[in-house]
C-alpha positions, 0 to 999 in steps of 0.5 A: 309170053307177053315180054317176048310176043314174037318168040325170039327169046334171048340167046345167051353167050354163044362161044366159038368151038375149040380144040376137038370140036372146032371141025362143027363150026367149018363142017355144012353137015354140023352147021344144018344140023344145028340150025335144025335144032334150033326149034329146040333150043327156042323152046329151052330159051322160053323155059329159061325165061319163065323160070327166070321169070317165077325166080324174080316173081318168088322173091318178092312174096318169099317172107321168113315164117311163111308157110312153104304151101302159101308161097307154093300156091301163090307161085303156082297161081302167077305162073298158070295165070293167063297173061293180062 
């Protein structure tokens, strides 16, 4: 995406573990296990950036008696354009 041309998408909030899980943030198994995973969860955080983005780009061209197809069309036309 061209908002993010390096690939390092937004992370979120990320919490401590607590009670039960407490032992994965103190365990190195857990801990690579997790960094293993976090190909994964950068390609989750991409997809969450382009729903965001088609939310906000839906907003604008949502009109009250406009017909379900021409916003799906026009939807579907920004999110598989190429970007500029």
């Amino acid at each position: 995406m061209d908002l993010f041309p390096k690939g390092d998408f937004p992370k979120g909030q990320i919490c401590e573990y607590i009670g039960m899980n407490a032992y994965r943030s103190s365990s190195a198994e857990m801990r690579e296990s997790d960094r293993q995973m976090s190909s994964i969860l950068n390609e989750h955080r991409e997809a969450a950036e382009v729903h965001r983005t088609a939310r906000k780009y839906l907003r604008t061209i949502a009109q009250p008696g406009e017909l379900m197809i021409d916003i799906v069309e026009k939807l579907e036309d920004k999110v598989v354009a190429p970007s500029p």
